[in-house]
KEGU-283208 format. One line per 3 residues: number of its first residue (from 1); their letters; for each residue x, y, z of C-alpha. Coordinates in steps of 0.001 Angstrom, whole numbers, plus 500000, padded with zeros to 6 digits. Layout:
N
NUM	A	X:Y:Z  ...
END
This chain:
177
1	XXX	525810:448729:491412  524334:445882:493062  526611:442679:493870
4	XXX	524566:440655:491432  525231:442681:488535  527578:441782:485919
7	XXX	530288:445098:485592  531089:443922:482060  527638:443470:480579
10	XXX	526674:446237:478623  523423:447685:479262  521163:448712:475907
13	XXX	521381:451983:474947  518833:454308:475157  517876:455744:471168
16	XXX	518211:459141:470259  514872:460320:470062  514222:458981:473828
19	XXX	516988:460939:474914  515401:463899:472728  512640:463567:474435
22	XXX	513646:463451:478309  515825:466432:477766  513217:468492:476283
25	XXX	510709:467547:479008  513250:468573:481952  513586:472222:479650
28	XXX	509796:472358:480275  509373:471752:483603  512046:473933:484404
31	XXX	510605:476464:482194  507489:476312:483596  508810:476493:487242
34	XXX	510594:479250:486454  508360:481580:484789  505633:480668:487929
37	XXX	508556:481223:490101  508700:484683:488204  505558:485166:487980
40	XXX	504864:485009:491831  508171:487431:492568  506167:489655:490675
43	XXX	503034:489259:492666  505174:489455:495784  506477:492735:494559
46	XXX	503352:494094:493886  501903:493482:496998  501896:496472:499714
49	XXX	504585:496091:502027  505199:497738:505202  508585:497418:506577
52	XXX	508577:493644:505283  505477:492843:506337  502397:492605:504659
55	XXX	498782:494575:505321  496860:491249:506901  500460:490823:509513
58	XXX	500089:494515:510207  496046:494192:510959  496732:491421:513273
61	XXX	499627:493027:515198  498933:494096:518459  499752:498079:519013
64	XXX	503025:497394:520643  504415:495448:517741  503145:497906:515163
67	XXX	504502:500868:517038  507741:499580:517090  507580:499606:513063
70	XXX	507050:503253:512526  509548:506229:512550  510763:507701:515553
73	XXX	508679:510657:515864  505095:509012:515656  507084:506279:518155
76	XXX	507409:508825:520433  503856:510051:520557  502028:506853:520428
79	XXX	504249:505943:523582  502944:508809:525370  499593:507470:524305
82	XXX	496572:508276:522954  495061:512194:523852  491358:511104:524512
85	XXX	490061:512860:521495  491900:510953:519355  490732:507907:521269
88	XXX	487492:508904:520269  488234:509111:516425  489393:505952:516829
91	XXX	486398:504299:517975  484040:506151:515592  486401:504702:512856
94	XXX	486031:501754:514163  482389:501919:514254  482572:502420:510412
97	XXX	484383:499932:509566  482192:497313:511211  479463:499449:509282
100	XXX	481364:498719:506391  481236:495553:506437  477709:495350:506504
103	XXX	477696:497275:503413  477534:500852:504527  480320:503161:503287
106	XXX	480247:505830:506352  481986:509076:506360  483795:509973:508865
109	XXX	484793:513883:509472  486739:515176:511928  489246:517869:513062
112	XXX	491945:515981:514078  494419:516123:511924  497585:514831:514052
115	XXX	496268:511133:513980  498753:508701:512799  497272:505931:510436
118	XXX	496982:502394:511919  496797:499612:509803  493030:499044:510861
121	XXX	492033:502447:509004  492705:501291:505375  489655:501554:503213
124	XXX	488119:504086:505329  487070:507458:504316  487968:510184:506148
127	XXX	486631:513857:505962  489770:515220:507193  489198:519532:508058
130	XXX	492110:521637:506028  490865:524963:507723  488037:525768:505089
133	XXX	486312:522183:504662  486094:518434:505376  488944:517120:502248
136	XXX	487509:513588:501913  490390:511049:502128  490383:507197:501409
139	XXX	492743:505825:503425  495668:503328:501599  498002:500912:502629
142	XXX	500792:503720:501856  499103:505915:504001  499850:503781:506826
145	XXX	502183:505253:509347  501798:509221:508241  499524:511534:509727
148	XXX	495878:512404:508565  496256:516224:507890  499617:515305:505573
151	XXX	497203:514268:503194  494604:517145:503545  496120:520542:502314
154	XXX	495714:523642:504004  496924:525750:500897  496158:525676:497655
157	XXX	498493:525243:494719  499160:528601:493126  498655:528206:489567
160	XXX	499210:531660:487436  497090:531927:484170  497635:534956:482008
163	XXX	497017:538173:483323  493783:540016:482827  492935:542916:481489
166	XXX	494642:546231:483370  497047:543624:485023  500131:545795:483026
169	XXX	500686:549681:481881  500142:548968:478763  496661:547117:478694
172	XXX	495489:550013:481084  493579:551772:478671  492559:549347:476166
175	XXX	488843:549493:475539  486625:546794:476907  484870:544978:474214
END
């Protein structure tokens, strides 16, 4: 209250439908907030994360940072660092990713399946060897962190049909149509 008000003078009340109407615009604003607030957790949630941090932080992480984020046993070898083959599969991945972005999607095979995934390898595809041939693997954010051959199998999945003819005793002799 300002000195040059008068404390008994009534001020004019506001009518109903004004007071109708401010209260229902606060609901909508608030409504609207709130659903783009919910909205946007959702995004957020959606989003890969890695550790709390998201795929653009990881790419521009230098190596120390990033191998401080992973599980101890890939710590462990990537502080012993780099075997020179796999320093070699690194730069012919990143040869084709710079290929990529020129439009080229390159294959890359290889043998090595004890690489761990950096952030820089998502989107790549990778003919990984499982023994028998090159299992062709396009590298994920989820991937990141794991090592190539976990995601190239070097058995297969045993599924049993029915059995065949001769499989039992009692189909021995049945004669072949």
């Amino acid at each position: 209250m300002t000195p040059n008000e008068n404390p008994i003078e009534e001020k004019p009340e506001e009518s109903e439908e004004e007071k109708l109407e401010e209260e229902t615009d606060d609901s909508t604003e608030e409504d609207e907030s709130g659903a783009e607030l919910d909205t946007q957790k959702e995004l957020d949630r959606l989003r890969f994360h890695f550790r709390g941090y998201t795929l653009e932080e990881l790419k521009k992480m230098n190596m120390d940072e990033f191998i401080q984020l992973l599980p101890a046993r890939a710590r462990r070898s990537l502080k012993r660092g780099l075997p020179p083959r796999q320093k070699k599969l690194l730069e012919r991945l990143r040869r084709a990713y710079r290929a990529k972005k020129r439009g080229k999607d390159l294959l890359t095979r290889t043998h090595i399946r004890d690489m761990i995934i950096f952030p820089e390898m998502v989107g790549l595809k990778i003919g990984v060897y499982n023994g028998k041939q090159f299992e062709v693997v396009e590298v994920k954010p989820e991937m990141i962190g794991h090592y190539l051959g976990e995601f190239s199998l070097t058995r297969r999945y045993v599924q049993h049909g029915s059995p065949g003819i001769g499989a039992t005793r009692s189909s021995k002799y049945v004669p072949l149509k």
